[in-house]
C-alpha positions as CSV (number, residue, x, y, z in Angstrom):
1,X,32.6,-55.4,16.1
2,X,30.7,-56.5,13.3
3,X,29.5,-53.5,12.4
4,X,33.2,-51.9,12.3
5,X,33.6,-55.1,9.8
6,X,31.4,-54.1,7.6
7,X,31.5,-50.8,8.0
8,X,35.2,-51.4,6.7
9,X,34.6,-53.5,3.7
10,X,31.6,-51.0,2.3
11,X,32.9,-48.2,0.2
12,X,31.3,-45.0,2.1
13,X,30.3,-42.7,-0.3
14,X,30.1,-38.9,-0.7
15,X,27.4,-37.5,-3.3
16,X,27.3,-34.2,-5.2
17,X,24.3,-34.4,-6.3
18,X,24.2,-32.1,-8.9
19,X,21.5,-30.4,-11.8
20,X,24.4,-30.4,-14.3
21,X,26.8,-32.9,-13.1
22,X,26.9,-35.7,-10.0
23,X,30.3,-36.5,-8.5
24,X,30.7,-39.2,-6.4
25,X,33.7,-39.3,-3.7
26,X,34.5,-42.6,-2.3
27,X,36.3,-42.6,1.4
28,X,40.1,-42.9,1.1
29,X,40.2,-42.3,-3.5
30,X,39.0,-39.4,-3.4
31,X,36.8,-38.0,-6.5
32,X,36.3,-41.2,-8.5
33,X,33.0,-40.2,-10.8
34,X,32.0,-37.1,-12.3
35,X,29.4,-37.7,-15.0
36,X,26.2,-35.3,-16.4
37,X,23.1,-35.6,-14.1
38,X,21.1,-37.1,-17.2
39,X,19.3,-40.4,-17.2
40,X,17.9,-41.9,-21.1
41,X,14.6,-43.4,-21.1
42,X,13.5,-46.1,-23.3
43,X,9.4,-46.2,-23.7
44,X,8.6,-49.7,-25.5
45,X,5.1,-50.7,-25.5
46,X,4.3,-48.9,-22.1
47,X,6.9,-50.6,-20.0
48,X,10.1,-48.3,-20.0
49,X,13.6,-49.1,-19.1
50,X,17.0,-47.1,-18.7
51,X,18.5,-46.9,-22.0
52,X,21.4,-45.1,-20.9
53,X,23.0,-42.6,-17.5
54,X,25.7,-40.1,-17.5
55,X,27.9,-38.9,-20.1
56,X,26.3,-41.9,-22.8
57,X,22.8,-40.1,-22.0
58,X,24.3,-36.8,-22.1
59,X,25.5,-37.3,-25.7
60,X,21.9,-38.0,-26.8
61,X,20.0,-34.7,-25.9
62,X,17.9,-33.5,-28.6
63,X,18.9,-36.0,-30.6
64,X,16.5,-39.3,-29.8
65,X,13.8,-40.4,-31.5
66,X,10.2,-40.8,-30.1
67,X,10.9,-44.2,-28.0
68,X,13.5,-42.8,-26.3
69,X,13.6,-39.4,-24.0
70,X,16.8,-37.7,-22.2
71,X,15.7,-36.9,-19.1
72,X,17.5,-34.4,-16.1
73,X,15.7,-35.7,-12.8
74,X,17.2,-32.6,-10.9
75,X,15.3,-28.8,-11.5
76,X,16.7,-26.3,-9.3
77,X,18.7,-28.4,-7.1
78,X,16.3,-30.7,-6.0
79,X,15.0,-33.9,-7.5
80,X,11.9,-33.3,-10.0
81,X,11.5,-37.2,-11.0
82,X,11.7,-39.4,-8.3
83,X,12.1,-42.5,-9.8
84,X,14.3,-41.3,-12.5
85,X,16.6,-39.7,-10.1
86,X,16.9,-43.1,-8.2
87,X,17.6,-44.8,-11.2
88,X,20.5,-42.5,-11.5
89,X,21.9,-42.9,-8.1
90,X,21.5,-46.9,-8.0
91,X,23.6,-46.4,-11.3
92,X,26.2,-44.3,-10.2
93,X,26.8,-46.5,-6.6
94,X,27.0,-49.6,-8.7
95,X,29.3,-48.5,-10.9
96,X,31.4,-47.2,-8.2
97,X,30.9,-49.8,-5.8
98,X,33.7,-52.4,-7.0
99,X,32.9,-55.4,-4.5
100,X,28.9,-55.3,-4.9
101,X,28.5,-58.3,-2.6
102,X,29.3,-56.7,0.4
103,X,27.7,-54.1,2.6
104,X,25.8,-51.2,1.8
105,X,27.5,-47.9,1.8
106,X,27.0,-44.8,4.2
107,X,26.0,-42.4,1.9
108,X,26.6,-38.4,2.3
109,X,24.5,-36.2,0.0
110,X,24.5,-32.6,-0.7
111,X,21.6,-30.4,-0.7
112,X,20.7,-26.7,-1.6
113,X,20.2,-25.1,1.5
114,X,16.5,-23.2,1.0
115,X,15.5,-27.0,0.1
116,X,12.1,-28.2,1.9
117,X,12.0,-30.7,3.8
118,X,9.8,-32.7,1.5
119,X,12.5,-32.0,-1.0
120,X,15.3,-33.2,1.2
121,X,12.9,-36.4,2.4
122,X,12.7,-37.3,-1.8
123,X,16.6,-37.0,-2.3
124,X,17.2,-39.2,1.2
125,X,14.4,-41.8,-0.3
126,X,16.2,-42.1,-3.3
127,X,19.7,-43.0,-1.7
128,X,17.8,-45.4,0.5
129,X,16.0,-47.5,-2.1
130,X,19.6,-46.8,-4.4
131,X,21.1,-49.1,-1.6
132,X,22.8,-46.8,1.1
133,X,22.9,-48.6,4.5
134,X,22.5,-45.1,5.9
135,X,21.9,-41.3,4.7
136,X,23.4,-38.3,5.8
137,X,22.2,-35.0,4.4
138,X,25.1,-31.6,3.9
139,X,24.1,-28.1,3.3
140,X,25.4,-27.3,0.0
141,X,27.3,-23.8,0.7
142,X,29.1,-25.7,3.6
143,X,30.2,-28.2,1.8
144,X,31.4,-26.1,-1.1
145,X,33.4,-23.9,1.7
146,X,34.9,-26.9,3.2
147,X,36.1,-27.8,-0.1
148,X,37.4,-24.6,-0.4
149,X,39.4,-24.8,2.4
150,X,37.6,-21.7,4.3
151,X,37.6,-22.1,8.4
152,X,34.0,-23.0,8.9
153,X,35.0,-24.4,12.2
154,X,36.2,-21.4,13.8
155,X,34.9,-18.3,14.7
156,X,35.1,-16.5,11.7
157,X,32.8,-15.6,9.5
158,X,33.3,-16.6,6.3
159,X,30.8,-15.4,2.7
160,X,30.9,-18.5,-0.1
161,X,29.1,-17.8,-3.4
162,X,28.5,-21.3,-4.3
163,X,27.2,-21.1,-8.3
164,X,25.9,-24.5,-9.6
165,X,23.6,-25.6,-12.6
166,X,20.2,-25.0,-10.7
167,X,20.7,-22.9,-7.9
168,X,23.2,-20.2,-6.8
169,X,23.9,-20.6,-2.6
170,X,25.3,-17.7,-0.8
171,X,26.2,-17.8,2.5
172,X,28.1,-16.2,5.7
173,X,29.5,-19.2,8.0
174,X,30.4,-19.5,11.3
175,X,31.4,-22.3,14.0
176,X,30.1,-25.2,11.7
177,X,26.4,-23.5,11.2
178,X,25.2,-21.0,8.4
179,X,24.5,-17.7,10.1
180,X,22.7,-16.5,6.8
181,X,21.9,-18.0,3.5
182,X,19.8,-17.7,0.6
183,X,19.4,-19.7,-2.1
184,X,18.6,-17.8,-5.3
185,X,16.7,-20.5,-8.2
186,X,19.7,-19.0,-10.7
187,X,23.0,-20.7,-12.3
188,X,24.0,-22.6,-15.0
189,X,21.1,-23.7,-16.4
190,X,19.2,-20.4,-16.4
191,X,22.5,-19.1,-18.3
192,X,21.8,-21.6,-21.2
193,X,18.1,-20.1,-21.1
194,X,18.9,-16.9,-21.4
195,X,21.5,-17.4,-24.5
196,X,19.0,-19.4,-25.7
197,X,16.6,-16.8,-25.6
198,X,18.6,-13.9,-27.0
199,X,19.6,-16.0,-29.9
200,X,16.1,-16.6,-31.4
201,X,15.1,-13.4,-30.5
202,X,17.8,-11.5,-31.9
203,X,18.7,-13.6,-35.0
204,X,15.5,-15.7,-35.4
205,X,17.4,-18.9,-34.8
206,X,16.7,-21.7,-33.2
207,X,19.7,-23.3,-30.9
208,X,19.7,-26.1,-28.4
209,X,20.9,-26.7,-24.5
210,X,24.3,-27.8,-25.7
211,X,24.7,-24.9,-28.2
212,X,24.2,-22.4,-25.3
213,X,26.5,-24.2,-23.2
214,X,29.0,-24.3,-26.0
215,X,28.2,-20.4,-26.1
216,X,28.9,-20.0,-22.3
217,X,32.0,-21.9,-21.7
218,X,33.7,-20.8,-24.9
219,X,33.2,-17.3,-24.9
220,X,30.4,-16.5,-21.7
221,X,31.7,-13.1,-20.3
222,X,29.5,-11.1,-17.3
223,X,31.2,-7.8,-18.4
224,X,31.2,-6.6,-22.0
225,X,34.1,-6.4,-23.3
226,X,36.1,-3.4,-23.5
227,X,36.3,-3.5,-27.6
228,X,32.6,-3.4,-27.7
229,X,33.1,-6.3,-30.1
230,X,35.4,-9.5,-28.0
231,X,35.9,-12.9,-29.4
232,X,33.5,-14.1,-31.7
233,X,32.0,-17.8,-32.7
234,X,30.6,-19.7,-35.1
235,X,27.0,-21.6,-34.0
236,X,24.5,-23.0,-35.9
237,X,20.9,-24.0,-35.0
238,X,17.2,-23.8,-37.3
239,X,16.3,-20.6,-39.0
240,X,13.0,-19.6,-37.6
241,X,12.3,-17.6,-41.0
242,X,12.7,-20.8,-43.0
243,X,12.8,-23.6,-41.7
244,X,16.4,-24.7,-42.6
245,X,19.6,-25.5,-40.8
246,X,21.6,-21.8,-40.8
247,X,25.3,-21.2,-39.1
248,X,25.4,-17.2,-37.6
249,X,28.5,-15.9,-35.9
250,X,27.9,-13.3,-32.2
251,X,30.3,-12.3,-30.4
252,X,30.8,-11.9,-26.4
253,X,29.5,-8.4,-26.3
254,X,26.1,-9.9,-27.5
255,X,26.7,-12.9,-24.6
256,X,27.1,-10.5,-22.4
257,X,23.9,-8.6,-22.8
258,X,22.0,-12.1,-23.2
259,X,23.5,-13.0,-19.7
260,X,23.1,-10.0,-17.8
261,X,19.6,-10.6,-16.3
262,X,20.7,-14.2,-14.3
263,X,24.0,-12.6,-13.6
264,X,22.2,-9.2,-12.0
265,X,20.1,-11.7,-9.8
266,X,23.2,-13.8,-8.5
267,X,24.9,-10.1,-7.5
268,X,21.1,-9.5,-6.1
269,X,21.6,-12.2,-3.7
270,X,25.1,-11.7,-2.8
271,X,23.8,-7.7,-1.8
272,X,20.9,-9.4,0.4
273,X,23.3,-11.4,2.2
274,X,25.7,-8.9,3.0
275,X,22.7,-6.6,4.6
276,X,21.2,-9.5,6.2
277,X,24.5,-10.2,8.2
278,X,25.4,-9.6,11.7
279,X,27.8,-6.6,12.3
280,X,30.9,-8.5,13.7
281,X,30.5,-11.8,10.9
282,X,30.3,-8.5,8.3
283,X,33.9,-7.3,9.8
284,X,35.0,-10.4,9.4
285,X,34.0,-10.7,5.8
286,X,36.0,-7.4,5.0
287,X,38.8,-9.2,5.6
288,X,38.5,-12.6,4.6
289,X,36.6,-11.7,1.6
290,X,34.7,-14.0,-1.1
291,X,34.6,-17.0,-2.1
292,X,33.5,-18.3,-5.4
293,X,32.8,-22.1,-6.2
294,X,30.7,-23.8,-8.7
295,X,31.1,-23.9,-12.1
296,X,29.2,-21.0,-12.6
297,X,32.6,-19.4,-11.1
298,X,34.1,-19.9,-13.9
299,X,32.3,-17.1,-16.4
300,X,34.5,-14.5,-17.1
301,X,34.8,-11.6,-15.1
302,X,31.7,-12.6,-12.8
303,X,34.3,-12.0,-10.0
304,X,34.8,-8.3,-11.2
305,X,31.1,-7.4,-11.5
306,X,30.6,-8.7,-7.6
307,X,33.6,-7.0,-6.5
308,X,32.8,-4.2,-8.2
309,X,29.1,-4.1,-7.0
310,X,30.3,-4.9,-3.1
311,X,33.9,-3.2,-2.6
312,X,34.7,-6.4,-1.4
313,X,37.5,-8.5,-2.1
314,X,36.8,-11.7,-4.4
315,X,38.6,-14.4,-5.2
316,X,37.6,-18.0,-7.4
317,X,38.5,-21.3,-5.3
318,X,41.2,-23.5,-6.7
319,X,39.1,-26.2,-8.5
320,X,36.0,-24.5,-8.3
321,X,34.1,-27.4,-10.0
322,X,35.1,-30.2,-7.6
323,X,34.5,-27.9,-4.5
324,X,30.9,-29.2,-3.1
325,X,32.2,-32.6,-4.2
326,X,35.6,-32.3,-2.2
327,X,34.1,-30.9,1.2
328,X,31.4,-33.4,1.3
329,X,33.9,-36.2,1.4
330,X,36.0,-34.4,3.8
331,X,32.5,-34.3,5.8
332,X,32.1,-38.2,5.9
333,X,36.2,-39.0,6.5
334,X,37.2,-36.6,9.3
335,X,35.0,-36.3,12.6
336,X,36.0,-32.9,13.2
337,X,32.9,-31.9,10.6
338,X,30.6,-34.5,11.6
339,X,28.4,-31.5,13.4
340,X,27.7,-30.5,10.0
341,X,25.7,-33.8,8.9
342,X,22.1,-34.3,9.4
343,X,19.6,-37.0,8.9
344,X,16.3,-34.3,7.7
């Protein structure tokens, strides 16, 4: 009885824990938190101290001065910086938590599926010491199908492309369990990298994270565009020739090209899941199709080049960017998913 109490006044908790972004879902609200996965630093004679977390952190990448250092605790999906990643979380439960005096939350938190288990053990640790009364861990393509709405309890087999900062997850699903997935260390992030990259390269200048993902968002494309030329904009970065702040304009043709590598590797994974699949879930997939989540979803004309590369049909969930977030929470409220939880 008193654990039904308690369990009643805590505020259960679903975590996305995200390389880009961490949204938090809080039983009954709904999506209540959706801030950048970036913790600030401050470094004052040896002791150091969180300046600031989430979208006040955010705002001061690549701009802080020696004492103080922006910091993403997640790489790939998976927690790089122990302790600043549990900084993070203790941050983002407090500030969600509204009456603190009361019972620790059940916490539900979402992990890349080709994760180890050390990896999985450091993300669990972290909720733990954040103050979670309990842990349960969801395989990230499962949860972003169940936010989809896809019917991962039946038996059907379903194919989710589930493209997020770190990692892109592809999977085939079936009665609650992953039949096949693979987990290729490609999305948003690598993106950046590779605009990055072409930039300095190809005009000697110098950009930084937020720049690329200005690039990306604004114009990114995964097909050049039919002009040869597309939509152009302005950036502006450090000339590598001189040394000075310079202002260039490209155009998404050039985008294109800069993003074609990560892009051929996330079709490259969706082709080795397709061959890897069981002949009946592969019939199935012909005519429920795929399903595309993350916000890597949301490049242009990604969708085409997969369809185009499978012959199968394709199609971009609703809210793409809330999906992991969504079907873990519908993972700790409704029992009929409670077979898809686990504690390692």
């Amino acid at each position: 009885m008193f654990n039904r109490f308690f369990s009643f006044l805590s505020q259960d908790m679903a975590i996305d824990l995200g390389t880009a972004n961490t949204l938090v879902y809080v039983r009954g609200e709904g999506i209540v938190l959706n801030e950048p996965s970036v913790v600030a630093m401050e470094y004052v004679d040896g002791r150091k101290s969180v300046k600031a977390v989430g979208n006040d952190a955010k705002m001061m990448m690549g701009k802080t001065p020696d004492s103080i250092q922006a910091i993403r605790p997640l790489r790939d999906g998976v927690i790089a910086d122990i302790d600043v990643a549990e900084e993070m979380i203790k941050y983002f439960i407090q500030k969600v938590q509204k009456r603190k005096f009361l019972s620790s939350p059940e916490i539900v938190i979402c992990v890349p599926s080709g994760s180890t288990s050390v990896e999985r053990r450091a993300i669990r640790d972290a909720a733990n010491n954040a103050g979670a009364s309990s842990v349960f861990l969801i395989d990230e393509p499962m949860a972003a199908a169940i936010g989809a709405g896809m019917p991962v309890t039946e038996p059907i087999g379903s194919m989710v492309v589930d493209i997020g900062g770190g990692t892109t997850e592809v999977a085939v699903l079936s009665l609650r369990g992953l039949a096949y997935t693979t987990s290729v260390r490609t999305g948003g992030d690598k993106m950046d990298e590779a605009i990055v990259s072409y930039v300095r390269r190809n005009h000697n200048l110098l950009i930084g994270e937020t720049t690329a993902e200005r690039i990306k968002v604004t114009i990114g494309t995964a097909k050049p565009p039919k002009d040869g030329v597309g939509v152009t904009i302005d950036i502006k970065g450090r000339d590598l020739m001189n040394g000075v702040p310079k202002e260039i304009t490209i155009n998404q043709a050039q985008v294109a090209e800069a993003l074609s590598e990560p892009v051929s590797q996330i079709v490259e994974g969706v082709r080795q899941a397709l061959e890897n699949t069981a002949p009946e879930l592969a019939a199935d997939i012909v005519d429920q199709g795929i399903v595309m989540t993350g916000g890597g979803a949301l490049l242009g004309q990604l969708d085409e080049v997969i369809r185009d590369a499978t012959g199968l049909p394709v199609t971009v969930a609703d809210d793409p960017l809330t999906c992991v977030a969504m079907g873990t929470g519908r993972a700790l409220e409704d029992p009929i998913y409670r077979g898809v939880l686990t504690t390692q």
